[in-house]
C-alpha positions as CSV (number, residue, x, y, z in Angstrom):
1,X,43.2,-13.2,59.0
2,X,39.9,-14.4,59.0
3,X,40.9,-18.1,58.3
4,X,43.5,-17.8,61.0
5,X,40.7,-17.3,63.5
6,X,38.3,-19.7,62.2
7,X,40.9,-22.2,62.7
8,X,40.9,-21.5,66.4
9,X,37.3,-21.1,67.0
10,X,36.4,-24.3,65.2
11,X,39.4,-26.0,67.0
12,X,40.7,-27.4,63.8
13,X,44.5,-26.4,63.8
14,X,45.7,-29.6,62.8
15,X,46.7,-30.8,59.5
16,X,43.7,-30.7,57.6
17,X,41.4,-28.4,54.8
18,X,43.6,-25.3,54.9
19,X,46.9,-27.6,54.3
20,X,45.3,-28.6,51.2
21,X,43.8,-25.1,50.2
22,X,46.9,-23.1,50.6
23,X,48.8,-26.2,48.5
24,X,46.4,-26.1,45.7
25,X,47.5,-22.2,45.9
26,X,50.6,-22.9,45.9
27,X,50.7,-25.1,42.7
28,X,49.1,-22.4,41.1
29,X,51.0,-19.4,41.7
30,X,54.1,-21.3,40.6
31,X,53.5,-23.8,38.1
32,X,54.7,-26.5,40.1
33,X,53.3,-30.3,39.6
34,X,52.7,-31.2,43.5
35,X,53.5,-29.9,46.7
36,X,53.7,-30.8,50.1
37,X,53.6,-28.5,53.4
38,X,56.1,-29.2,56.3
39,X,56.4,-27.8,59.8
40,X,60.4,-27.4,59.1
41,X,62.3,-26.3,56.3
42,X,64.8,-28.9,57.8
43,X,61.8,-31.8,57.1
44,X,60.9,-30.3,53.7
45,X,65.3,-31.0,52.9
46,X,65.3,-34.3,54.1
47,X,62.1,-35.6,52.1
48,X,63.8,-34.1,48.9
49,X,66.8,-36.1,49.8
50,X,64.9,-39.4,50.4
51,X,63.4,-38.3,46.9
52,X,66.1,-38.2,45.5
53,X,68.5,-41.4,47.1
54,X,71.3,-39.7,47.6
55,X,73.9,-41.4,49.1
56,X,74.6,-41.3,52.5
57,X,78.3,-39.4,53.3
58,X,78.1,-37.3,49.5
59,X,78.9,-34.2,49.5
60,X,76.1,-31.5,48.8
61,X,77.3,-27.7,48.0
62,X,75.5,-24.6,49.5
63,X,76.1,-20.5,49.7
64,X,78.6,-19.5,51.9
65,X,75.8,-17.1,52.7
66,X,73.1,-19.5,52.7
67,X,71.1,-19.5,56.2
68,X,73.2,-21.6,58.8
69,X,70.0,-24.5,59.2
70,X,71.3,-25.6,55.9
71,X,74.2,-27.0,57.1
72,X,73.2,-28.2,60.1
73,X,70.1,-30.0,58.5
74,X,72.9,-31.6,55.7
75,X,75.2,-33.0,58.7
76,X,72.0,-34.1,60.7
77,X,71.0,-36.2,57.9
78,X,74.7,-37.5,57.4
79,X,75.5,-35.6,54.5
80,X,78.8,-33.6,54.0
81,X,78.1,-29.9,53.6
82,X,80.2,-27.7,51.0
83,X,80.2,-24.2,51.5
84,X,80.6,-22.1,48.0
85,X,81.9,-18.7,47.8
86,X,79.8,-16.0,46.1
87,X,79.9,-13.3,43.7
88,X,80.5,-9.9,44.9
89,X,78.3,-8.3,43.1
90,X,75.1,-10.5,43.7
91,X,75.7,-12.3,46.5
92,X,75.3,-15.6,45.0
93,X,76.7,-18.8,43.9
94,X,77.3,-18.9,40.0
95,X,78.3,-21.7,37.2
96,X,81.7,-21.4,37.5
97,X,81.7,-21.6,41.4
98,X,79.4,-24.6,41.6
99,X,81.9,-26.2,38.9
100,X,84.7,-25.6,41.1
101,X,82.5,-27.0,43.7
102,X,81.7,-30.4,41.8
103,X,85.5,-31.1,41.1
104,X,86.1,-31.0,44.6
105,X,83.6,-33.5,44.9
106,X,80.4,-32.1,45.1
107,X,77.5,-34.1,44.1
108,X,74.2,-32.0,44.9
109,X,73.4,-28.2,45.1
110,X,70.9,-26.7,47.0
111,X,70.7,-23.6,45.7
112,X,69.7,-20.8,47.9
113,X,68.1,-17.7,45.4
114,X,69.4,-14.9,48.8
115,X,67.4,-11.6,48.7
116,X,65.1,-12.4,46.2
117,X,67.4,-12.6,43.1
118,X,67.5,-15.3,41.2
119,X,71.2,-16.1,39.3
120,X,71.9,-14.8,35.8
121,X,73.3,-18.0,34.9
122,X,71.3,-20.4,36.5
123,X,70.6,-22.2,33.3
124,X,74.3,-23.2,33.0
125,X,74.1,-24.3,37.0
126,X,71.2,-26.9,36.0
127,X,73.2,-27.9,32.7
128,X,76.3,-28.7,35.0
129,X,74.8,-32.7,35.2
130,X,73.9,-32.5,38.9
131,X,70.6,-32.5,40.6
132,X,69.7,-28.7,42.1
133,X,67.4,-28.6,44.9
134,X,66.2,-24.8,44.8
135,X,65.5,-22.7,47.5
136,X,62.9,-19.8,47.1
137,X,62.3,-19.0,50.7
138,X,63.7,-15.1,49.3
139,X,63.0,-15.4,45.3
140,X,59.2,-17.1,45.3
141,X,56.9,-14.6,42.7
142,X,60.1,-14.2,40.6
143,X,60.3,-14.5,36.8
144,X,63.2,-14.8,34.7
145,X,62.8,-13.9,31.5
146,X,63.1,-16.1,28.5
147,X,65.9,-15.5,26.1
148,X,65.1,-14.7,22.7
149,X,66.0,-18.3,21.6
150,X,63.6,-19.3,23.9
151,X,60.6,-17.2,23.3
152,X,60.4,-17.9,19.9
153,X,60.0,-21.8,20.2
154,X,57.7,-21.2,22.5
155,X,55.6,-18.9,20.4
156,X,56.0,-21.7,17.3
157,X,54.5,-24.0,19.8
158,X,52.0,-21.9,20.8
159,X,52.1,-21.7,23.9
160,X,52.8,-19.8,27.3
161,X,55.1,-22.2,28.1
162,X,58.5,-22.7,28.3
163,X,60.4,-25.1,26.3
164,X,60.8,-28.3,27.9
165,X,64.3,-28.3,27.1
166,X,65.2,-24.8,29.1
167,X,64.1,-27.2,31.9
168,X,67.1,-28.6,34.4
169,X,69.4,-31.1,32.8
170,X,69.4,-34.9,32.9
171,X,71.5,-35.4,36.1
172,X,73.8,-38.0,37.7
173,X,71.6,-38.8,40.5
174,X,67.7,-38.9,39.5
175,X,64.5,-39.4,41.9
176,X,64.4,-42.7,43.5
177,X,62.5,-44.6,40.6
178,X,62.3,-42.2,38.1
179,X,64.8,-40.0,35.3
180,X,65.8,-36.7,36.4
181,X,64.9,-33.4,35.1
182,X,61.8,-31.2,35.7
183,X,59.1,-29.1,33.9
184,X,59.1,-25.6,33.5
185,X,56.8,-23.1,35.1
186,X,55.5,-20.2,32.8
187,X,53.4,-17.4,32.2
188,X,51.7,-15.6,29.6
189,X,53.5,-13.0,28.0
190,X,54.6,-9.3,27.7
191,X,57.3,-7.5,27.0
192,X,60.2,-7.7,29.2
193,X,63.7,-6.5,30.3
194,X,66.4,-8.2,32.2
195,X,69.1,-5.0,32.3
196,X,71.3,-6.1,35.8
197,X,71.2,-3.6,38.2
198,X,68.1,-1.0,36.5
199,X,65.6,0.1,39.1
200,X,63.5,-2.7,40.1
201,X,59.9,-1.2,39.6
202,X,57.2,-2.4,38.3
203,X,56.7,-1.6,34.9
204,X,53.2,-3.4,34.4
205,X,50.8,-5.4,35.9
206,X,50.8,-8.0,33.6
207,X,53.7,-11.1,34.5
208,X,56.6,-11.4,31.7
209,X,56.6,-14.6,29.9
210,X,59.3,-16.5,31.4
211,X,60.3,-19.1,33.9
212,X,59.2,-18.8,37.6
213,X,61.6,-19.5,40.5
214,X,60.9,-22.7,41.3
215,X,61.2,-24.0,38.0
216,X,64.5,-24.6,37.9
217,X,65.4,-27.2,40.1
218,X,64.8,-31.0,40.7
219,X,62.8,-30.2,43.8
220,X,61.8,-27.0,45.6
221,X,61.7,-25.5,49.2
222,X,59.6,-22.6,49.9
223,X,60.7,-21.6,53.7
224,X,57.8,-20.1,55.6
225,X,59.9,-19.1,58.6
226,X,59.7,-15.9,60.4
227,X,61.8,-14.0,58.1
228,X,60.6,-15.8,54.7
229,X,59.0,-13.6,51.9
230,X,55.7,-15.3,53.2
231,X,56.0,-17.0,56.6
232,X,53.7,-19.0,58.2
233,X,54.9,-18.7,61.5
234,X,57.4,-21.4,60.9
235,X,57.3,-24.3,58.0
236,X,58.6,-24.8,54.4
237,X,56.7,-26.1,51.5
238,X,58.3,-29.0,49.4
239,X,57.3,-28.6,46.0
240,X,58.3,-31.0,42.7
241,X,58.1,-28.6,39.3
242,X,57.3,-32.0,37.0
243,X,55.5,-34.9,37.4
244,X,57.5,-37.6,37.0
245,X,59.4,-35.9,40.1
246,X,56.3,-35.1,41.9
247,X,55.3,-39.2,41.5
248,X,58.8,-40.1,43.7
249,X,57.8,-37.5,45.9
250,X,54.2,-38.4,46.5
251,X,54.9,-41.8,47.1
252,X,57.3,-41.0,50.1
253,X,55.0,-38.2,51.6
254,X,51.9,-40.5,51.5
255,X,53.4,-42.3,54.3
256,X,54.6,-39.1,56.7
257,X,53.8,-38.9,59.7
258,X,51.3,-35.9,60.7
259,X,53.8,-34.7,63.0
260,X,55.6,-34.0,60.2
261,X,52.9,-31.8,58.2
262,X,52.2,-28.3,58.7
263,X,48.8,-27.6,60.7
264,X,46.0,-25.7,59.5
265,X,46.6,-22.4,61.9
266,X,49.9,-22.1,60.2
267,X,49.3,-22.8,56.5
268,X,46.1,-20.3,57.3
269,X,48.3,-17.4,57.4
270,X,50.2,-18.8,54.5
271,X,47.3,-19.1,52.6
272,X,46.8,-15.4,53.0
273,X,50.0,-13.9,52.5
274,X,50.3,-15.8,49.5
275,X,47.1,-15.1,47.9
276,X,47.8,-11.2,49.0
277,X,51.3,-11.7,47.7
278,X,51.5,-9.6,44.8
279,X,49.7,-6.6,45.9
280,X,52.1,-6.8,48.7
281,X,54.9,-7.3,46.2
282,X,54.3,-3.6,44.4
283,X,54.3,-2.0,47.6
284,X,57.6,-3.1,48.4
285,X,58.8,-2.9,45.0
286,X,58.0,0.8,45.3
287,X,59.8,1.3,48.4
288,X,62.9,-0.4,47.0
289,X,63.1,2.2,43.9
290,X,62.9,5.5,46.5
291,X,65.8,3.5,48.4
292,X,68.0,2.5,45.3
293,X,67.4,6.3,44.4
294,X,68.6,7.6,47.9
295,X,71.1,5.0,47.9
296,X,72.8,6.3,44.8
297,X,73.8,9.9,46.4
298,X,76.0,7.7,48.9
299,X,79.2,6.0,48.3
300,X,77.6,2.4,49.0
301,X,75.5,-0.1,46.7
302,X,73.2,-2.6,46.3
303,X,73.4,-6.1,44.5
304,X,72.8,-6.5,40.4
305,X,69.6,-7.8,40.3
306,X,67.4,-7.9,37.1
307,X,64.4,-5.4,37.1
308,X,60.2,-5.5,37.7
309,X,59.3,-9.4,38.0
310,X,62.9,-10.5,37.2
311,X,63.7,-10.5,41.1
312,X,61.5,-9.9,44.5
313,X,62.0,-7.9,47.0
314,X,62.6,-9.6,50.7
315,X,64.5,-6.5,52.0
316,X,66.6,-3.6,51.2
317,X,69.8,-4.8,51.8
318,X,73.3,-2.3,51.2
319,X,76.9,-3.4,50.3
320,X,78.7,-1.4,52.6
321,X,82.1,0.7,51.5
322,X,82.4,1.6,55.5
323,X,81.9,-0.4,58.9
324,X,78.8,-2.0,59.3
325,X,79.4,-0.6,63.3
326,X,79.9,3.1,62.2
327,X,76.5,2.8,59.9
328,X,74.3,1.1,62.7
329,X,75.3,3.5,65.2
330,X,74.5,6.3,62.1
331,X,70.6,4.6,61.5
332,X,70.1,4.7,65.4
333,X,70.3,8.2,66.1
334,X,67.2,8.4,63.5
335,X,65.5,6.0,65.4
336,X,66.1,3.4,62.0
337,X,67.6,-0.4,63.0
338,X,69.7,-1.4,60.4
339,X,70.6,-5.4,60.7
340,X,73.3,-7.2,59.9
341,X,72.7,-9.0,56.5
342,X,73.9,-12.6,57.2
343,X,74.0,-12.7,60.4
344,X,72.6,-15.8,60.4
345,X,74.4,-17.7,57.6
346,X,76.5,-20.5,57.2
347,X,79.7,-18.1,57.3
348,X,78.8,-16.1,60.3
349,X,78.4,-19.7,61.9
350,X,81.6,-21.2,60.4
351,X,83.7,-17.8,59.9
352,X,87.4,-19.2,61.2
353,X,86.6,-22.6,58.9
354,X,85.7,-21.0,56.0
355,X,87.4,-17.2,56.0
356,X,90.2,-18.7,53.8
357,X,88.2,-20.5,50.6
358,X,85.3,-17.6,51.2
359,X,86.8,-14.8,50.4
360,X,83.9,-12.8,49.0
361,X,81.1,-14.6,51.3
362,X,83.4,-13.2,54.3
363,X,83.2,-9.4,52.7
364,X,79.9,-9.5,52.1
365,X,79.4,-10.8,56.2
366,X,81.2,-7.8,57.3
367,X,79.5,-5.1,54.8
368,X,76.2,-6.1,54.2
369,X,73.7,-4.0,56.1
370,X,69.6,-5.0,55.8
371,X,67.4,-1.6,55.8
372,X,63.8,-1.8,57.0
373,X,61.6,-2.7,54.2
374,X,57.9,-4.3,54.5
375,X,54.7,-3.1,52.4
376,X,53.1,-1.7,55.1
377,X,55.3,0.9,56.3
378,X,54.4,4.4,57.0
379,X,55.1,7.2,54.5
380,X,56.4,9.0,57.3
381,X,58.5,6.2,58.7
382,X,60.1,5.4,54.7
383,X,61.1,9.0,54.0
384,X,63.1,9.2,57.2
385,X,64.6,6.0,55.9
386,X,65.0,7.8,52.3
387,X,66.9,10.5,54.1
388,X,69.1,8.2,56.0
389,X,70.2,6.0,53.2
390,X,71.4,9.3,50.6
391,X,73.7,10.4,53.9
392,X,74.7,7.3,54.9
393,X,78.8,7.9,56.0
C-alpha cells in the first residue's frame, strides 16, 4: 500500500508514472502487445469498438450472465445487444451457442470468461470468422493448456510460445486500418492437466505452457471494479494481444482525453494486487479445494472448470439443487452471507425479456449461490464455512 500513500502525500493522483508502471506490469504478466488503463470498463468497450469500426446499429452477442453494464454500455454506444444462453454446466457461452448467435445476426462477441473459467472450446469461438473482444475481469492469471498438436510445433520451433496459428481467426470485421487476428500469449513449460471438473489445486509453482486468458481475443478488457479479481477501486484496462492490433489501438488512445485515463491513486492499488497476484492466487486456490471437498458430501455442485492454472479463482460459487432463499437463510444462522451469484447480470436485469430464449442463464440466476472466498480469510472463519457447505440442505 505503500504506493497508494505516496500518491497522496506527493499529490500526484492524476494520470501519470504509476499508470505507466502498473501497464508495463500488465503487459508482462499476460503477454499482451500494449495496453491502455481506463477509469471505466464501459470507456475501455467503447475504445475497442472505435478500434475495431464496427458499425453503428450491428448487433454484438454477450452472456446471458454477463454483468448488466455490458448491455447498457452496447446500447449507449448504439449498438444492439444479444444476449446468449449458457451451458449448464459452466456457466458460459460455447461454439455452438455463439453460432446460433451469428445466424441470428450477430456480428461481434464480447466474451465474458464468468468465475474465472475460461471455455473448453474457445478455440472453435475464435475460428467462427468474427472478431471476440475478451473479457478477463474473472479469468486474468489463467492458462489453458496447449493441445498436444500444439505443443509439439511449438517445441520444433523452439520456443515457449504458442503457435501463431492457435491465435484467433482472420475475421469479418478487422481493426480500423489493419487485418484481424492476434498473437498468442505463452509461457514456459511443465507438465499439465486439463481434466473438467478435478480439484483445482495447485499442483506446482511453475506456469504450464499454454495460452493465457487474454490471448484469445482481438482486444482485451481487464475490469478493475470493486468485485474484479484485481480491482482498482473502479477502472478496466484495454489491452491488444498483437501488434498490428495494438498499432489501431494506440493511434486512437494517443488522442484520449485524461478524463478518460485511470489516475495514479487507482492504478496504485492495481499495481499491487497484480504484482501480489499469484501468491494471492494459491491462497485462494487452497480454499477452493477444502470447499469443493465439503461441497461433495451435499447434494449441490460447482461448475466444470479445468484444474491448477487452467482456471482462477474469483469466488466459490455453488449450483444449487434447492432454493437459493432456503440456503441463505441456512448460511445466516452461522453468521456466513451467501450472495446471489448473478445478481447483477444481464438476465437478472432483463429476466421477463429474455426467460424464454435463456433457459439455462434463467436456472442458473435462480440457483447459483456465491460463498465467501478471498485469500486472507481466517482459518477459523473458512472451517465454519467448510462445515456449512458439506450440510448445506
Amino acid at each position: 500500500m505503500d504506493a497508494v500513500l505516496t500518491c497522496m502525500v506527493d499529490e500526484k493522483i492524476g494520470p501519470g508514472e504509476l499508470n505507466t508502471r502498473f501497464i508495463q506490469t500488465v503487459k508482462e504478466f499476460t503477454g499482451c502487445d500494449g495496453a491502455v488503463a481506463f477509469r471505466s470498463p464501459n470507456i475501455a468497450l467503447s475504445y475497442a469498438l472505435r478500434a475495431l469500426d464496427l458499425e453503428k446499429g450491428s448487433s454484438v452477442m454477450i452472456s446471458a450472465l454477463a454483468p448488466s453494464w455490458q448491455y447498457a454500455a452496447l446500447e449507449d454506444a448504439g449498438y444492439k445487444p444479444v444476449a446468449l444462453d449458457v451451458s449448464e454446466e459452466t456457466g458460459l457461452v460455447t461454439s455452438e451457442i455463439v453460432e446460433a448467435g451469428m445466424k441470428n445476426g450477430g456480428r461481434l462477441l464480447l466474451l465474458h470468461e464468468s468465475m474465472g473459467i475460461i471455455p473448453e472450446d474457445i478455440e472453435k469461438i475464435t475460428a467462427l470468422g468474427i472478431p471476440v473482444i475478451e473479457d478477463i475481469s474473472h479469468s486474468v492469471g489463467a492458462i489453458k493448456a496447449l493441445t498436444a498438436e500444439e505443443a509439439a510445433e511449438s517445441g520444433s520451433q523452439g520456443s515457449a510460445y504458442a503457435p501463431a496459428k492457435a491465435a484467433a481467426s482472420s475475421s469479418a470485421i478487422s481493426p480500423a486500418g489493419a487485418s484481424s487476428g492476434s498473437s498468442s500469449a505463452a509461457v514456459s513449460s511443465s507438465d499439465s492437466s486439463s481434466s473438467a471438473g478435478a480439484a483445482n489445486t495447485p499442483s506446482a509453482n511453475a506456469e504450464p505452457e499454454g495460452r493465457k486468458a487474454g490471448s484469445f481475443g482481438v482486444y482485451t478488457i481487464l475490469g478493475l471494479e470493486e468485485h474484479d479479481s484485481i480491482t482498482a477501486g473502479g477502472g478496466a484496462v484495454l489491452m491488444a494481444p498483437g501488434r498490428r492490433e495494438w498499432i489501431v489501438l494506440k493511434k486512437i488512445t494517443d488522442e484520449a482525453p485524461r478524463t478518460d485515463i485511470l489516475p495514479d491513486i487507482n492504478s496504485a492499488l492495481a499495481w499491487v494486487q497484480l504484482k501480489e497476484f499469484r501468491r494471492n492466487e494459491e491462497a485462494r486456490k487452497n480454499l477452493f479445494a477444502l470447499y469443493q471437498r465439503a461441497l461433495m458430501s451435499s447434494k449441490h455442485k460447482t461448475f466444470v472448470r479445468a484444474p491448477d492454472f487452467g482456471s482462477t479463482v474469483w469466488s466459490f460459487p455453488v449450483v444449487l439443487s434447492s432454493g437459493f432463499k432456503d440456503v441463505k437463510q441456512y448460511a445466516a444462522r452461522k453468521e456466513i452471507e451467501v450472495t446471489a451469484a448473478y445478481e447483477d447480470s444481464v438476465i437478472a436485469r432483463h429476466e421477463e425479456e429474455l426467460s424464454a430464449s435463456c433457459i439455462h442463464a434463467k436456472s442458473l440466476l435462480l440457483r447459483g449461490a456465491l460463498f465467501p472466498l478471498y485469500p486472507r480469510l481466517s482459518s477459523a472463519f473458512a472451517n465454519k464455512i467448510v462445515k456449512v457447505l458439506g450440510t448445506l440442505p
